[in-house]
N, C-alpha and C positions, 0 to 999 in steps of 0.2 A: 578634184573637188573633195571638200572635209566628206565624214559621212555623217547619215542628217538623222544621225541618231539624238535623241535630246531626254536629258533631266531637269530636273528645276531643285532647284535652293529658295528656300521660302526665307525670310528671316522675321524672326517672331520674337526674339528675347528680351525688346525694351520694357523698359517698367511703366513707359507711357505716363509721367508725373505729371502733366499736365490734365488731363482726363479727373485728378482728384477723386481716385477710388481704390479700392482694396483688389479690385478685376482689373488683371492684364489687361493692358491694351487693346490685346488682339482680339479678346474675346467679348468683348462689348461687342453687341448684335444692328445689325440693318436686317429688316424683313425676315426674321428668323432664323437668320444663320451670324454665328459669330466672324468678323471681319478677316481673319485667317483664313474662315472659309471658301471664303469669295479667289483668293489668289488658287488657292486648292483646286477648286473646280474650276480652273481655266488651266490647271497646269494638266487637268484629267482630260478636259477636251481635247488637248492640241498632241494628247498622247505621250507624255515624258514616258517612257520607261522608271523611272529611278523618281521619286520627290522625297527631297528632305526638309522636315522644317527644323530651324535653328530655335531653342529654346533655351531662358534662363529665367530670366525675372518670373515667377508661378510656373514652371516647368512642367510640374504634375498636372495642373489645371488643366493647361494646355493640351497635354497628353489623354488627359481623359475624355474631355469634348471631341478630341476630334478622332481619336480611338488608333488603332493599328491599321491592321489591314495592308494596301499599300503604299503605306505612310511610313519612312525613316524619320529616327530623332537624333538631331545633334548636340550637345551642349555646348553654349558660350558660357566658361568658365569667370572668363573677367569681358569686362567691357572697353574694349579697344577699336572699336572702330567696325563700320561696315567689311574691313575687308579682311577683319581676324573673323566676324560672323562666316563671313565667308568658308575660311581657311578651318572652323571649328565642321565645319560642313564635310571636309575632304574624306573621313575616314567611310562618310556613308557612302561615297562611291566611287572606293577601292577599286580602279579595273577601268571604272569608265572613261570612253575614248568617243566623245561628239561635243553635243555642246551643251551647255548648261546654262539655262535660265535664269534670268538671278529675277527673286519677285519679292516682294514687301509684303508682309503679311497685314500691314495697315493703308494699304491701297486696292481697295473693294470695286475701283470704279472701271478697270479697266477691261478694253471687252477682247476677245476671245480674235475676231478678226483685225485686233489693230498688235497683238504679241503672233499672231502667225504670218503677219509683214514684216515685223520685227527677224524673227526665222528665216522669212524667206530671201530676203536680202543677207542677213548674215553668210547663209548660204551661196545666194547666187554671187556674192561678192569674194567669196574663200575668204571672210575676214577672222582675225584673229577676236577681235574685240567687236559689237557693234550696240551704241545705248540707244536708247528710245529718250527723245528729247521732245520740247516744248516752245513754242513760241509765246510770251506771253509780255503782256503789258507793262509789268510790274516785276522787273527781274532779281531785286533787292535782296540780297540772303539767298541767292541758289547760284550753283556752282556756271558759271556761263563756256558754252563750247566754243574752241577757237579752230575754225576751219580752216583750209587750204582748198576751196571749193568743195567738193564732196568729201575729200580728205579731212579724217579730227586728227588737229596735233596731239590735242591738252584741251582737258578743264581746269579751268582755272576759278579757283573758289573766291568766293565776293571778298575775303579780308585780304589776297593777296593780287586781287587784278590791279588793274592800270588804269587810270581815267578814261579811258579810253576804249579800255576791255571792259568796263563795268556799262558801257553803251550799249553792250549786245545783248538781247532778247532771248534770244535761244538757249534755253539752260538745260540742267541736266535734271533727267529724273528719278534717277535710280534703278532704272528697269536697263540688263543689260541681257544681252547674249555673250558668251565667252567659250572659245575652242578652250575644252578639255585634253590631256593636264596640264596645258601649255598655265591657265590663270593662278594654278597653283604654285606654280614655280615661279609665277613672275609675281607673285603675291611677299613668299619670301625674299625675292632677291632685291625688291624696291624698301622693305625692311619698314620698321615704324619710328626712324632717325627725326623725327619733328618735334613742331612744338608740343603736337596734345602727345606724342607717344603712341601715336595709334598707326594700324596699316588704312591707308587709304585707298579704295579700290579705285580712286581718279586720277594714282601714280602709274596704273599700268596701263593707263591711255598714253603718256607723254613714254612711256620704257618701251612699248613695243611699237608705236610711232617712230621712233630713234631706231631700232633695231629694224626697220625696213617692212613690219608687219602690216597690215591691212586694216586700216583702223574706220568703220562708217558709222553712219550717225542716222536713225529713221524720228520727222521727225512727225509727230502724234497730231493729226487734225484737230481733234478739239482738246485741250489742254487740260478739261475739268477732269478726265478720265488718269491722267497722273496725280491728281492732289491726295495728298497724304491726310489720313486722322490724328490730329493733334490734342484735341478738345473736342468737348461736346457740342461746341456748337460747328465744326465740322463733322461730326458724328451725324447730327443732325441734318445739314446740308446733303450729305453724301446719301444719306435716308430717302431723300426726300426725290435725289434725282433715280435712284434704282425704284423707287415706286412709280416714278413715270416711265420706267421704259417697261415694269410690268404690266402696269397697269395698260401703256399703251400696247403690248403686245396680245391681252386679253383681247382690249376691243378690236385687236386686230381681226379674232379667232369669233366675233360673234357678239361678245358680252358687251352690255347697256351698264354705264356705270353713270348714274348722276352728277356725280361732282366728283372728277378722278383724283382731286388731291385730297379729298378726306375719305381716302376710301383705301384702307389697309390690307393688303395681300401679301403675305410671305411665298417666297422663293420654294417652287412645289405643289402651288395649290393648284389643283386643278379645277374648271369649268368650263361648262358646257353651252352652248350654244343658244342665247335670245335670252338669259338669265338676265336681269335687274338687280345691280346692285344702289342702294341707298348711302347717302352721308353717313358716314362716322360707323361703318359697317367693319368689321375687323375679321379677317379670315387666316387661320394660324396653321402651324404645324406642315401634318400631310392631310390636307382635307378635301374630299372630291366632290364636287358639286354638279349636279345634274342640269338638263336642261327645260328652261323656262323655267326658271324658280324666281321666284321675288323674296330680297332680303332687305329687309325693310332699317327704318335708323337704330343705332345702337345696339345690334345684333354681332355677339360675339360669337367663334365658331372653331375649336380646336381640335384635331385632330377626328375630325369627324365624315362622314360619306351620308349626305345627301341625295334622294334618289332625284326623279323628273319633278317638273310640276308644284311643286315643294315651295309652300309662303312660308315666311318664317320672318315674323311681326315684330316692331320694334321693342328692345329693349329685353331678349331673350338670348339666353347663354347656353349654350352648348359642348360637351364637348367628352370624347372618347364613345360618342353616340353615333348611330345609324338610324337614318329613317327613310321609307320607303314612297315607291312616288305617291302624288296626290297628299303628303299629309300637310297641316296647318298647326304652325308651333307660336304658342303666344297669341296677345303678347305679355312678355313680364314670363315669361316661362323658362326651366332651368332644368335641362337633360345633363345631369352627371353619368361618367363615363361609366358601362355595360349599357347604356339603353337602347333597345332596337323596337325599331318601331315597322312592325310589315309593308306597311302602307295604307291609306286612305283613315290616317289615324286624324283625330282632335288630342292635340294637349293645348289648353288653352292658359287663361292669364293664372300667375303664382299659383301654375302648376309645379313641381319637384319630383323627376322621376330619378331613379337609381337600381344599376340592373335588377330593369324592367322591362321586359318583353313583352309588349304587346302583340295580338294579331291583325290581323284584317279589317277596318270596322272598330277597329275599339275606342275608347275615347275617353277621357277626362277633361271638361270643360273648365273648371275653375276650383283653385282653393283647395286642392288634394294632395299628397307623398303617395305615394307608392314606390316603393323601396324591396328589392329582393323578389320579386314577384312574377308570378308566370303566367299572364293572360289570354283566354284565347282570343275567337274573333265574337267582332258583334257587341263587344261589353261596354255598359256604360256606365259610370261612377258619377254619383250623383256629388255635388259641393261637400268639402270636408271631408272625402275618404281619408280615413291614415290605415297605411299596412303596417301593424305597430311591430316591427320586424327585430329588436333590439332589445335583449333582454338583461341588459347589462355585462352580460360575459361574450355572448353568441349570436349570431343572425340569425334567423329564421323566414323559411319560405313560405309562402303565399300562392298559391294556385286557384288562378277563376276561370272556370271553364266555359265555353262557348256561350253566346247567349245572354247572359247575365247580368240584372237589372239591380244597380246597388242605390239604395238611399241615401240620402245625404245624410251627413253627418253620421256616419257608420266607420267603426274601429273593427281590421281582422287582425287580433291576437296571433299572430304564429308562431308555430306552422300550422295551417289552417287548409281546407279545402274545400270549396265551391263547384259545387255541381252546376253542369247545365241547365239552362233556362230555366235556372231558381231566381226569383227575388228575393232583395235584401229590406226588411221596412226600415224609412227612415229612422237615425237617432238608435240605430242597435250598435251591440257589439257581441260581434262575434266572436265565439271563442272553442266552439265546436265545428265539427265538418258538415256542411248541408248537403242534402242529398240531391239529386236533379229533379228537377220539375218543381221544388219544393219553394214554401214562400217561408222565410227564416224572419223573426221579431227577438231582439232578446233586446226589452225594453225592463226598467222596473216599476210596477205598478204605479201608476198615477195615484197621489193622496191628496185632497184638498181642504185645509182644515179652515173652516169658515171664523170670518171675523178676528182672525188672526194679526192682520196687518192693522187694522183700526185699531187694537186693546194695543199694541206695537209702540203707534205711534204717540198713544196713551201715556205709557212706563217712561218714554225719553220726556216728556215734558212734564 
């Protein structure tokens, strides 16, 4: 039996013209990850030693998304066909001796136990070749397999079947298994003699078929799991069905989601247990969310860590923020990234924090900035705080220490510092350090010049 050593070959280099955009194919996103991604980590599940992706069309793009690490790059220099992407693949894995995957870097759908059936029959079969194929309705345009019972001869491609061959169902998908170096020599030696000029990687079914090889065919339960990204409006589709198997695997684990098809979770997020998710609720990046939180509609949430208990009201934005259990956010409220929140905090509606730390207890209920700023616990800001943190060149910090009772309508000049359980009178602006215990006024003298608005209206007429 071969050994069940395995790599993968990803191929990524189309320019995807249809898509109509200036982004590579591959990197147009379902749930936060670019669609390259998706073949990536199933080739990381199943264990490849070796994964290379084939790249041409935005090469660097490609490269930088999805970075190093245990990732080889190949170039497809010219475009000839799946089975030069192939053969541009060969130099990354100089030496290797099992079998190699072949994945599309624009097929996101497929799952992790339907390509280790794929392996395992290659395998249990000592086959030279074995593709992962499709039953489907509508066989028009895809290459259809012609059997000899569990034997593949040949695929044969829709412009050159037979009345008769264009009757069969079961086509090809693209997904193969292939004993290494065996597909590389059989790659040159079937040659690109044809019409387009190109090598086809559906000529070394029909060559090592003839040559007495091992040729099987697995074919895929549900067929949606082969479909290719073409266009946006498969882009779309393909979207639509990975948010159901996320979204069904969340409420698998616990979570209450109201309406799971408008209800956005990227690949990563995590959540905890008896949470409430609302309509048109969007959860991004790496963002961890605690248990029993209610996230109410239009609540967006990026790369952010959620503690327990945690409501967070419609129509509030979030994101490179932390907040701690017990807090209540919004609604209309806007945590830009540093904001940590300790817990049992209020920010409430067209709130705007920016790192800003809050402690324990602290709260802004409506209408404030606070920007740069370093709170202890217990503080309350009344309507209208701005921490005016920006001085045209420089930021400046802001310190309010424990306790601390601010008025509304109050501007802290920084860098500034506030002493414990001082208050702030409404309508000041600070621009000095207050001491603790201390009640701080910087108002300017009220003037009231009588009869002033009557002679006023006097002059305009």
């Amino acid at each position: 039996m071969q050994s069940q050593k395995c790599a993968a070959v990803i191929l990524a280099a189309g320019q995807g013209t249809r898509m109509k955009s200036a982004l590579p194919k591959v990197l147009h996103e379902i749930a936060g990850q670019p669609l390259v991604a998706w073949p990536v980590e199933q080739a990381r599940l199943l264990g490849c030693e070796k994964i290379s992706i084939v790249v041409g069309h935005g090469s660097d793009s490609v490269r930088n998304k999805l970075g190093a690490g245990d990732l080889q790059y190949a170039v497809q220099t010219e475009q000839l066909g799946t089975g030069h992407a192939l053969l541009s693949a060969e130099a990354s894995l100089s030496g290797f001796n099992g079998t190699v995957l072949l994945l599309c870097g624009d097929v996101p759908l497929l799952r992790q136990e339907t390509l280790q059936q794929l392996l395992d029959l290659h395998h249990a079969e000592e086959a030279m070749v074995t593709v992962l194929t499709a039953q489907v309705n509508d066989p028009y345009g895809y290459g259809r397999i012609i059997r000899d019972g569990k034997l593949v001869q040949a695929i044969v491609e829709e412009k050159d079947a037979t009345a008769e061959q264009k009757t069969i169902r079961e086509i090809n998908s693209g997904i193969y298994a292939f004993a290494a170096p065996y597909v590389f020599d059989a790659l040159r030696n079937v040659g690109r003699e044809n019409a387009q000029g190109e090598y086809y990687l559906t000529d070394i079914i029909a060559a090592a078929s003839a040559d007495g090889h091992t040729v099987r065919a697995l074919q895929v339960e549900s067929p949606e799991e082969v479909h290719g990204i073409n266009d946006r409006i498969q882009l779309a589709a393909a979207a639509r069905t990975i948010r159901q198997r996320l979204n069904a695997a969340l409420m698998r684990q616990g979570v209450s989601m109201i309406d799971p098809e408008t209800t956005y979770v990227d690949v990563g997020v995590q959540i905890g247990s008896d949470t409430i998710l609302y309509p048109n609720v969007s959860l991004r990046g790496r963002t961890l969310i605690g248990r029993a939180c209610i996230i109410e509609p239009g609540a967006v949430l990026t790369d952010c860590e959620i503690g327990d208990r945690v409501h967070i009201k419609p129509g509030s934005v979030l994101a490179g923020s932390k907040v701690g259990d017990d807090g209540a956010i919004g609604p209309m409220a806007h945590l830009r990234p540093g904001t940590i929140l300790d817990g049992d905090n209020k920010i409430g509606n067209f709130v705007e924090t920016k790192k800003a730390h809050l402690g324990i207890g602290s709260q802004a209920s409506h209408l404030t900035y606070l920007g740069d700023a370093e709170v202890g616990r217990n503080v309350n800001f009344g309507c209208g705080t701005i921490t005016c943190n920006y001085d045209g060149r420089d930021k400046h910090l802001t310190v309010v220490e424990d306790d601390v009772f601010v008025g509304s309508d109050t501007q802290f000049i920084a860098p500034v510092r506030i002493g414990r359980n001082s208050l702030i009178a409404a309508g000041s602006t600070i621009t000095k350090d207050v001491p603790a215990d201390s009640l701080a006024i910087a108002r300017s003298e009220q003037r009231n010049i009588e009869g002033w608005a009557k002679e006023k209206k006097k002059s305009k007429k």
